[in-house]
N, C-alpha and C positions, 0 to 999 in steps of 0.2 A: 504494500500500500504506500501510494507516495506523500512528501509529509503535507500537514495542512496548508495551505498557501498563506504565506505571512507580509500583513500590511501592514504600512507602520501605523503607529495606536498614540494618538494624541495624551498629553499627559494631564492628570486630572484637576481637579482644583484644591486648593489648601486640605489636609487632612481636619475634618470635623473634631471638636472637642465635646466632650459633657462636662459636668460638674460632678463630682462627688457625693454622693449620698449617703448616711449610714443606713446599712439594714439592721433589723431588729438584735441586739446581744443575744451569743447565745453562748453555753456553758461549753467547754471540753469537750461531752460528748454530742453537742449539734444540738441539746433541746432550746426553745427562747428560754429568755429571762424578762420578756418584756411580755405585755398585753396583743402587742401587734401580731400576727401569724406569721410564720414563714413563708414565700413566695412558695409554690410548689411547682416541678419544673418534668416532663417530660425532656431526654434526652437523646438525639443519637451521633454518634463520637466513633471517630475512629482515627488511629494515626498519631502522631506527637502531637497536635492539636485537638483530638480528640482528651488526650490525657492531661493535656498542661490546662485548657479548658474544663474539663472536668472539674479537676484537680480547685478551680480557682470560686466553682460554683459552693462546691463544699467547705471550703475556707471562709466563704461569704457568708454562711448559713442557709444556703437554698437548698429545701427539702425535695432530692431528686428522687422521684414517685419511682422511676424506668428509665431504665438505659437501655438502647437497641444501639448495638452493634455489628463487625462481621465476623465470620470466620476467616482466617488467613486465605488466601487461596493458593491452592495447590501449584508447585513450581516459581512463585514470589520469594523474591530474596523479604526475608522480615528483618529491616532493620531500623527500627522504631518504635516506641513503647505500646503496650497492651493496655488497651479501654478495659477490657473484659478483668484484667488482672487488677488495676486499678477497684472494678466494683468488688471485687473478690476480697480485696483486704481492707474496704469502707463497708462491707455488707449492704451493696444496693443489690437489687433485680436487675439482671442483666439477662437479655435476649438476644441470639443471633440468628433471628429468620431470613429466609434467602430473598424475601419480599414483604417489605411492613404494608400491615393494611389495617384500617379501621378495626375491624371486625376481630383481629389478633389483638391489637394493643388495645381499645377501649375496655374491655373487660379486665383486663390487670393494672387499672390505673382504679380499681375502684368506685365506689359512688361521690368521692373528693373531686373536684375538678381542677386542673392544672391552670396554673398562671402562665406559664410560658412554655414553648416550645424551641428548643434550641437545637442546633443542626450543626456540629462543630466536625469537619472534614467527612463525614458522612457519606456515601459515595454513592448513594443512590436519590436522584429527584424524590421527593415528599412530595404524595398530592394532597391536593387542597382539603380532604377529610380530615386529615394526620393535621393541616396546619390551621387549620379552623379550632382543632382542640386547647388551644391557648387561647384562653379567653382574653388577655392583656398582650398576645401579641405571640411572633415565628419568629424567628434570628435564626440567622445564617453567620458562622465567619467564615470567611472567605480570602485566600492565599494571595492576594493582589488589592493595589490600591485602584479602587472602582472607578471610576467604569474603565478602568484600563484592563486587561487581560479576564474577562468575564469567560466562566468555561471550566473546562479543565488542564488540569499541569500547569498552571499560571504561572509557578517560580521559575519552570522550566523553560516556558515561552519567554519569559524577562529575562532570562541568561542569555537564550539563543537568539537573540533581538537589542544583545548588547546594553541592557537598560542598565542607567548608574542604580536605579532606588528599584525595589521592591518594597512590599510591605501587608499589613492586614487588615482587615473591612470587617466591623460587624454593621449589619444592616437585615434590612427587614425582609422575610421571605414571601415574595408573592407567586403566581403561578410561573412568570418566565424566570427563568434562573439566572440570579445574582443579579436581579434590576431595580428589587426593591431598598427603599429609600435608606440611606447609611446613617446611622448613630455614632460612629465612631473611629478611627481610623490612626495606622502609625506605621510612616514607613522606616525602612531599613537599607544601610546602601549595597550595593552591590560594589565590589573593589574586582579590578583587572582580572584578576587572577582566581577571584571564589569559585567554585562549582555551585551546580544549580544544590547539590545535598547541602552544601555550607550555610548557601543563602536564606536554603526551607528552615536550617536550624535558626536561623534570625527572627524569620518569619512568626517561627512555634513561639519565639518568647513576644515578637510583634503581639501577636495573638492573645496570649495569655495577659499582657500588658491592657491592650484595649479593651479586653473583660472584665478586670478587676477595675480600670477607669469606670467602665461603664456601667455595672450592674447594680450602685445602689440608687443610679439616679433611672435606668429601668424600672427596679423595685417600685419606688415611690411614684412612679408616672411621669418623671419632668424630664427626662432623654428628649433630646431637641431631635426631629428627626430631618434631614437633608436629600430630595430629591435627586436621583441620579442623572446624570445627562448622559445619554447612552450614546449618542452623537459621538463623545470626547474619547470614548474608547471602544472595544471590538470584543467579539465574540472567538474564542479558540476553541477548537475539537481536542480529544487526548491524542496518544503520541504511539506508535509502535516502534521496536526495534530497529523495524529496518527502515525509520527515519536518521536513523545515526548514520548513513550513508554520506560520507565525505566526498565531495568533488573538489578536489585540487584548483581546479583553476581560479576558485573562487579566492575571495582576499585572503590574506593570512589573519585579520580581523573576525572575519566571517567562519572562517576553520575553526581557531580556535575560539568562537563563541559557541560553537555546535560541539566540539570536543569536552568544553565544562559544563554544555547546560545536559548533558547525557552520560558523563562520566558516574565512576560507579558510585553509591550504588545501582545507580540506571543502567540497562544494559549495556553503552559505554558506541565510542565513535569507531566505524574501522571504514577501511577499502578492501577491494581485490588487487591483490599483486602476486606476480610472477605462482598463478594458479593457485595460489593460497590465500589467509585473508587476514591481513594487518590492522590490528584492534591500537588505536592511540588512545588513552587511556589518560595524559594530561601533559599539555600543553603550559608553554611560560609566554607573558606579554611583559615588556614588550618584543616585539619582533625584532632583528636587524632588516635594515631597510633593505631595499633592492638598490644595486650600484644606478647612481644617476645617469651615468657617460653609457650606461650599455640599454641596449632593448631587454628587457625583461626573460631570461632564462624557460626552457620548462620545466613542469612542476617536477620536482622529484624528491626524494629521499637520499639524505646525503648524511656522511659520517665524516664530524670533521671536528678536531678540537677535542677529545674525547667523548663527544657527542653526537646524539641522535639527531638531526634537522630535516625540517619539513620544506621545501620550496616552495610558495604555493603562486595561484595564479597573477599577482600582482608584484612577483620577484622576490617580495618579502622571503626571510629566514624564520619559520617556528621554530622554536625550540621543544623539542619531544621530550616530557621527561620520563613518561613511562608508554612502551609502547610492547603491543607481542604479536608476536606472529603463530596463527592456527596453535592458539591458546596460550603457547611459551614465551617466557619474556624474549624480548630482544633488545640488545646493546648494540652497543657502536658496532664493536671487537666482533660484531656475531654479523654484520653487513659484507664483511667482504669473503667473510667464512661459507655464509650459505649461499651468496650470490654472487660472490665472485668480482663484486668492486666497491666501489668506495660511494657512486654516484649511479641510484638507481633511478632511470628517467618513470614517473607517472604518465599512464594516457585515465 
């Protein structure tokens, strides 16, 4: 499948603030101390946003009625904290059905009715039955600063699109996904060099950040809410493997933004070369330039200096710093060994 077609995406307007609110005291083990009730919160969580969100509801005092989760799936690298382990040592109810529906989760939430329903990395669309059950409101956090990179793999599209900031959106869930209006928002930069995993971990504490800003002035009602301008930024599909497909001639900018926004844990950047297939695994910026006085070289793989180097289409020098061929690493020392020169031209 080839990758989504990427335009560039306008960047948003100042990140939203709220105010602070307290919610009601509550003791060591989570009861009030106060008159007030606890908000009571329908949840579904998955991922290090899932946990750090979590994580931040319970800190606050919100009495989380259900947590709907997933199961890992089969062949995923898991490298990321467990929602489900999380309820496991707070003693909430946690659920991992393969499809949430009314008709499942209404009955285990009781004759209580829930205040909120939150959606923190979540990986599957909520319909409007599931989001109707919050009677004070849906939130969504969402991995990008809105309306920029709406969709999925958003930290990863903001690596591969070169973006300096990423960062995280709580905002309101309506039927179209990640349009509805934003309560809160905090980005994070992106530096030359991050991978898109570096960036997500920003992200996760992004995330956890605008929650605990924002949940005691949701509590109380007074969360300012801020209309999206869908205009200002674009919609993304998810990402398969074999969008890691490197074309050399492209810049050395452009390479190496696709080599960190897919590096691992992502299934990672490679080519075909000489009938085998060279997996680049991480890249250095900045480049050496391309000689001014000459026409532009082609692209190739080059071992020089006791290193690995990318040519790519704009003359530029990547710098390889991890790279393997049909799964084993490969070094400089190992270029002229297995191919037999120093300078292996790219088509």
């Amino acid at each position: 499948m080839t990758a989504q077609e990427m335009n560039p995406v306008a960047r948003s307007p100042a990140p939203a603030r709220t105010t602070a609110v307290s919610l009601p005291a509550t003791t060591a083990t989570g009861a009030s101390t106060s008159a007030t009730p606890r908000p009571r919160a329908l949840v579904f969580a998955y991922h290090d946003v899932g946990v750090r969100c979590l994580s931040v509801l319970l800190s606050r005092g919100i009495d989380v009625a259900l947590v709907v989760t997933h199961e890992d799936a089969a062949g995923e690298t898991i490298w990321f904290g467990s929602v489900r382990a999380l309820c496991e040592r707070a003693g909430i109810p946690c659920i991992t059905p393969a499809a949430p529906s009314l008709d499942l989760i209404e009955p285990m939430l009781g004759a209580k009715a829930v205040d909120f329903v939150f959606s923190f990395y979540y990986r599957q669309m909520l319909p409007d039955a599931l989001l109707a059950l919050g009677r004070r409101g849906a939130y969504n956090m969402h991995g990008s600063l809105l309306p920029q990179y709406r969709g999925r793999v958003p930290v990863n599209w903001a690596v591969l699109h070169g973006e300096r900031h990423a960062g995280a959106s709580l905002h309101a869930m309506v039927t179209k996904p990640d349009a509805g209006a934003i309560v809160d928002q905090q980005a994070v930069p992106i530096l030359d060099n991050d991978s898109a995993h570096e960036v997500f971990g920003k992200v996760a504490v992004a995330a956890e950040i605008v929650l605990e800003r924002s949940i005691g002035a949701l509590a109380a009602g007074t969360a300012i809410h801020r209309a999206q301008d869908l205009s200002a930024g674009g919609y993304f599909g998810g990402r398969k493997p074999a969008d890691g497909l490197i074309d050399p001639r492209q810049t050395a900018w452009t390479v190496h933004n696709l080599v960190r926004a897919v590096a691992p844990p992502y299934p990672g950047a490679f080519m075909p070369l000489s009938g085998g297939e060279l997996g680049i695994l991480r890249t250095w910026w900045p480049a050496r330039p391309a000689q001014p006085d000459n026409p532009p070289a082609a692209p190739a793989l080059l071992a020089d200096a006791g290193g690995l180097w990318l040519r790519c289409g704009d003359g530029a020098l990547l710098q390889v710093l991890e790279a393997r061929y049909n799964g084993q690493p490969l070094l400089a020392a190992d270029l002229e060994i297995r191919f037999g020169c120093t300078v292996l031209t790219l088509t």
